[in-house]
Backbone as CSV, one residue per row, in Angstrom:
resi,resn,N_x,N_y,N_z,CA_x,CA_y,CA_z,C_x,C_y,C_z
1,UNK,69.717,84.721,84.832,70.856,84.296,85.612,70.823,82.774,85.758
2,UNK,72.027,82.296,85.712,72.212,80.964,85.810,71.741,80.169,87.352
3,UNK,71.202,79.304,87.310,71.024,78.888,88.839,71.727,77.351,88.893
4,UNK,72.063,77.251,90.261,73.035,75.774,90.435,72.157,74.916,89.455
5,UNK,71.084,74.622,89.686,71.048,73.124,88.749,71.160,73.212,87.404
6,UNK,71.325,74.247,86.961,71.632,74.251,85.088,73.461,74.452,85.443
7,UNK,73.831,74.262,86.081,75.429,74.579,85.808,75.824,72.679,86.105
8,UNK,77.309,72.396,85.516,77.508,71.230,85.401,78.499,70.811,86.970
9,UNK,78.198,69.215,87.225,78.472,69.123,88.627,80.366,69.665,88.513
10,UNK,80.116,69.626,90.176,82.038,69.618,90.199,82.491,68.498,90.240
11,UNK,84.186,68.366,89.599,84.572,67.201,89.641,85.207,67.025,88.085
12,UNK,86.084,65.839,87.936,86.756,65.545,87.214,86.047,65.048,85.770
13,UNK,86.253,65.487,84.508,85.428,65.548,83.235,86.425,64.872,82.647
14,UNK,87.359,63.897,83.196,88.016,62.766,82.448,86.870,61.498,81.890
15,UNK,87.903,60.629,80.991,86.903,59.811,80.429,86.598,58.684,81.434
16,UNK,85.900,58.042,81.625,85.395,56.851,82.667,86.573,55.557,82.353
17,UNK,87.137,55.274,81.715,88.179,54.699,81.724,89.357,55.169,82.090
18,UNK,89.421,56.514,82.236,91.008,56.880,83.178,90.276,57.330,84.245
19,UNK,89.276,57.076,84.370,88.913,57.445,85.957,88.676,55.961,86.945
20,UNK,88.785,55.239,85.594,88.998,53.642,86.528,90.115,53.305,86.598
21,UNK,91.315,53.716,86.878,92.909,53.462,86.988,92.788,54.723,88.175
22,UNK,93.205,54.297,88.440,94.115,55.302,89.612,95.107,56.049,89.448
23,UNK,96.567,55.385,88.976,98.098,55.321,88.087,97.569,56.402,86.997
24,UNK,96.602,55.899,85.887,95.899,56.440,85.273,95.418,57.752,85.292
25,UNK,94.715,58.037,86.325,93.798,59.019,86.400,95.071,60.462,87.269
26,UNK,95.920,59.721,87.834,96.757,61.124,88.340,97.436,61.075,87.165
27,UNK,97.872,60.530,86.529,98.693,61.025,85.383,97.997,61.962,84.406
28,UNK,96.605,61.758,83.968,95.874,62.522,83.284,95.844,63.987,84.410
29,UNK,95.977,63.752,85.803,95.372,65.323,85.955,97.034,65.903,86.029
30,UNK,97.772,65.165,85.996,99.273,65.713,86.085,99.415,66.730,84.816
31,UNK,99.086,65.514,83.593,98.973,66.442,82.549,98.532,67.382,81.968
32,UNK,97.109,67.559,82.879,96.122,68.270,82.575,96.489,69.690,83.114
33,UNK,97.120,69.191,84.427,97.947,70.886,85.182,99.225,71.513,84.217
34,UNK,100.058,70.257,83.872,100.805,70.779,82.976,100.479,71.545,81.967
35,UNK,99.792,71.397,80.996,98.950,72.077,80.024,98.427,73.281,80.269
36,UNK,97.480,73.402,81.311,97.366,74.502,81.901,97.850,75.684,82.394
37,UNK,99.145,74.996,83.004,100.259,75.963,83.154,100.933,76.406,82.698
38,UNK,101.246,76.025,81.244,101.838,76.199,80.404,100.989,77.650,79.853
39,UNK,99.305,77.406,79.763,98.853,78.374,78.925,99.002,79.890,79.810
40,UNK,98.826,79.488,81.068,98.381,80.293,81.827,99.453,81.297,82.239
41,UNK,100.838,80.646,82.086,102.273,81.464,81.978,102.207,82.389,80.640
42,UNK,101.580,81.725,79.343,101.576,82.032,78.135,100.997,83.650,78.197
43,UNK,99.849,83.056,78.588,98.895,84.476,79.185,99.321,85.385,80.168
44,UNK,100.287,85.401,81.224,100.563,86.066,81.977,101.946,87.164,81.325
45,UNK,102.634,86.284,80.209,103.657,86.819,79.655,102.905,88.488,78.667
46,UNK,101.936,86.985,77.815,101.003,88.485,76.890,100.428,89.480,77.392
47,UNK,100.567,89.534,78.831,100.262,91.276,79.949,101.362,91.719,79.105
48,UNK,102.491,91.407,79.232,103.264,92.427,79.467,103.646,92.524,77.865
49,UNK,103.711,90.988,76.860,104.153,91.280,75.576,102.635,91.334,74.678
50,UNK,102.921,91.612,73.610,101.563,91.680,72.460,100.894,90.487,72.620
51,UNK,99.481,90.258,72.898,98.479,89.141,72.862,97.888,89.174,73.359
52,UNK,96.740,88.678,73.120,94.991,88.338,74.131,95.559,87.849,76.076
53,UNK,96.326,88.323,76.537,96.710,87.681,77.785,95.792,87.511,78.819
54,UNK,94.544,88.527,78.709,93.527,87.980,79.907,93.121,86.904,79.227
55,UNK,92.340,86.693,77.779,91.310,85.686,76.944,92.695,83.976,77.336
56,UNK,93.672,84.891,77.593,94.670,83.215,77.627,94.742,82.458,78.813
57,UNK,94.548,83.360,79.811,94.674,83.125,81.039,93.394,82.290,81.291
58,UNK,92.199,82.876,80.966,91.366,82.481,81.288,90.748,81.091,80.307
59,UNK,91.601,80.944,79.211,91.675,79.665,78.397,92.541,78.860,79.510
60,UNK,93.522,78.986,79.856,93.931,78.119,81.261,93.527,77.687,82.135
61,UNK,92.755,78.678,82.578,91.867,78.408,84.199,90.500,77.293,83.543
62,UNK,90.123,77.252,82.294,88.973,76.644,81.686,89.702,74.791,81.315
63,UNK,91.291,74.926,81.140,92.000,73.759,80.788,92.295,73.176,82.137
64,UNK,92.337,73.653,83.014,92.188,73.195,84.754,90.984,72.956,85.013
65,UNK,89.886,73.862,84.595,88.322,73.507,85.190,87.764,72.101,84.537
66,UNK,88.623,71.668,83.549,87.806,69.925,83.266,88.412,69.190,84.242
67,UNK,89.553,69.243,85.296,89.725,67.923,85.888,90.093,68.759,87.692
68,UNK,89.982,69.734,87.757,90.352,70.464,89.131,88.824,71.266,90.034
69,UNK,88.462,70.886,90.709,87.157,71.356,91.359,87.571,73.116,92.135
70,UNK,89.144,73.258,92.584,88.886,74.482,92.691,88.869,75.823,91.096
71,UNK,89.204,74.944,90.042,89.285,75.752,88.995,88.203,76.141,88.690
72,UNK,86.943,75.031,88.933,85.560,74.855,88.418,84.938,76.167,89.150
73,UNK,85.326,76.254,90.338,85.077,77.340,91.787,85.283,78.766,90.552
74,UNK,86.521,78.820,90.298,87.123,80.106,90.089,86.565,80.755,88.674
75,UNK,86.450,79.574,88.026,85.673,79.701,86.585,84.589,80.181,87.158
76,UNK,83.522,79.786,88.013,82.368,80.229,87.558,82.467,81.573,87.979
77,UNK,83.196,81.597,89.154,82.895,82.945,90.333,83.358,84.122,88.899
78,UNK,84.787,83.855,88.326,84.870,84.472,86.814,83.481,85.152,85.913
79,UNK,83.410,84.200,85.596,81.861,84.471,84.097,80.848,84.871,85.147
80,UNK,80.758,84.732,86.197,79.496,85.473,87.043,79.930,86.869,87.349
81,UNK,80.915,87.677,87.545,81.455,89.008,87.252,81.702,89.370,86.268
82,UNK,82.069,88.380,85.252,81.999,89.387,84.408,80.717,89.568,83.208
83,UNK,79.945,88.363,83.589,78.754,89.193,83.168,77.666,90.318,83.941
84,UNK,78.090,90.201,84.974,77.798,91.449,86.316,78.339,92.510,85.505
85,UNK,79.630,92.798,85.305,79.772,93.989,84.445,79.852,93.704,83.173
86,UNK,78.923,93.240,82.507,78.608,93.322,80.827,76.953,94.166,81.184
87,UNK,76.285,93.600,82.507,74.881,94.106,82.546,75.415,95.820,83.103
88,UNK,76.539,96.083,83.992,76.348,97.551,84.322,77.034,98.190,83.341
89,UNK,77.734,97.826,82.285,77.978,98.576,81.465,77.370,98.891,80.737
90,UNK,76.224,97.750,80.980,75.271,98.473,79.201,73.845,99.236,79.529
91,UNK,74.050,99.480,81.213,72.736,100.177,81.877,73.080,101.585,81.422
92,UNK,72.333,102.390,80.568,72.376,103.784,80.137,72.873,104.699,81.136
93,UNK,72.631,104.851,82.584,73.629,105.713,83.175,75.160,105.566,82.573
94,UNK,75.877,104.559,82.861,76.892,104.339,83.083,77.366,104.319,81.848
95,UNK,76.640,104.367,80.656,77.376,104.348,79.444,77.226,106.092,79.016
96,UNK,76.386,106.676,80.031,76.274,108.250,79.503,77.668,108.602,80.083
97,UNK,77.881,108.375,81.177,79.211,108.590,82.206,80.513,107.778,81.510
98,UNK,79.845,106.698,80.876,81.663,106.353,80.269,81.875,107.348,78.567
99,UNK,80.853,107.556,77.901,80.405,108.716,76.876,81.341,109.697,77.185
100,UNK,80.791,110.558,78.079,81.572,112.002,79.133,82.433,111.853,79.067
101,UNK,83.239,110.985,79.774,84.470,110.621,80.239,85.411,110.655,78.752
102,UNK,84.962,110.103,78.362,85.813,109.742,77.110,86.054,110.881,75.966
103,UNK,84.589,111.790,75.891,84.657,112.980,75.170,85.687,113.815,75.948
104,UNK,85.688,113.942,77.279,86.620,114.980,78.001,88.088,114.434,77.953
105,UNK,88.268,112.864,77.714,89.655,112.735,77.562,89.868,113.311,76.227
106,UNK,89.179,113.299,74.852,89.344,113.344,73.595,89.793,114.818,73.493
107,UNK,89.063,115.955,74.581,89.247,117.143,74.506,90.335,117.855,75.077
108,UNK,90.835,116.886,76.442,92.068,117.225,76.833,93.312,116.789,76.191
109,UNK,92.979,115.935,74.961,94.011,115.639,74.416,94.327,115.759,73.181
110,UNK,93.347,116.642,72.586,93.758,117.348,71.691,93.893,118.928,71.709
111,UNK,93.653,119.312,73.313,94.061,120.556,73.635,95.457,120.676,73.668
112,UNK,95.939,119.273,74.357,97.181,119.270,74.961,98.475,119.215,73.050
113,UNK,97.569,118.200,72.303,98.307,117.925,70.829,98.212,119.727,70.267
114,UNK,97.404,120.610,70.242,97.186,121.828,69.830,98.303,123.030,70.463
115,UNK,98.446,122.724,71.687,99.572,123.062,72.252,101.091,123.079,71.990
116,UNK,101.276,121.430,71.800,102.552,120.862,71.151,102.635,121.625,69.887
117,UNK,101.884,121.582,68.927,102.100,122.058,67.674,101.857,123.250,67.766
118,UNK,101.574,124.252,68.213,101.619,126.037,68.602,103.202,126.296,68.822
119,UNK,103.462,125.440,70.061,104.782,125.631,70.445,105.465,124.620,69.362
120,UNK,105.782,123.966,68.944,106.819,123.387,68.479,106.798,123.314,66.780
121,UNK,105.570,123.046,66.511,105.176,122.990,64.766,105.124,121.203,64.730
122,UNK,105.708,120.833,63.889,105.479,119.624,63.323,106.830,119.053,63.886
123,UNK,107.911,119.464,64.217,109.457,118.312,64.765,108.502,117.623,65.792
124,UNK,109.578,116.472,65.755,109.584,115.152,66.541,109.642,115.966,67.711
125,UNK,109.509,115.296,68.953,110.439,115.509,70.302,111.837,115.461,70.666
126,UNK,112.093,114.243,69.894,113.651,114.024,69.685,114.050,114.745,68.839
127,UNK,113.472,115.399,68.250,114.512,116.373,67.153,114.565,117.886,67.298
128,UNK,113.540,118.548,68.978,113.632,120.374,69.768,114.882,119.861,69.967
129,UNK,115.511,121.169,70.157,117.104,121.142,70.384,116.512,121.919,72.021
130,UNK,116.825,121.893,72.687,116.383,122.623,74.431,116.950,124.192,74.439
């Protein structure tokens, strides 16, 4: 497990010359939110349409974590759950129980497909007349 002093400080990961402007340095984090938000809409869209939409989202929250200290917050609290569940998923109980689970969906659903085709044969749904 990671401990605070191997993780990198909080705070702005602009270059030392836009962090010596002022004018400068909000314009870089202006842009930097812009960008971000942009991805992070990108990602919120790909829930609902075809695409990686969590992996995008969280490419957003990582394009905020170079210049925003609560992003840096949210990032880590992020990758610290979810490697919390990369370790309980791969603890042998829980993969015998996700095993199970998954054989009994496989079985209820090809009981249920065995059914359809008893009763109906091979037509579409759209094509039983009622």
């Amino acid at each position: 497990m990671e401990t605070e002093s191997k993780e990198r400080a909080l705070g702005s990961r602009a270059p030392h010359f836009i962090k010596s402007s002022r004018a400068l340095h909000l314009s870089w984090q202006v842009g930097v939110f812009l960008v971000g938000l942009a991805i992070v809409v990108a990602g919120v869209l790909m829930l609902a349409l075809p695409g990686p939409g969590w992996l995008v989202i969280f490419t957003g929250l990582a394009v905020w974590a170079t210049e925003f200290v609560w992003a840096q917050i949210a990032l880590r609290w992020t990758r610290h759950k979810v490697s919390e569940a990369a370790k309980r998923a791969l603890d042998p109980k829980v993969r015998r129980r996700n095993m199970l689970l998954t054989a009994i969906g496989v079985a209820v659903a090809a009981v249920l497909v065995g059914v359809y085709l008893a009763w109906y044969g091979l037509a579409m749904p759209w094509e039983i007349k009622g």
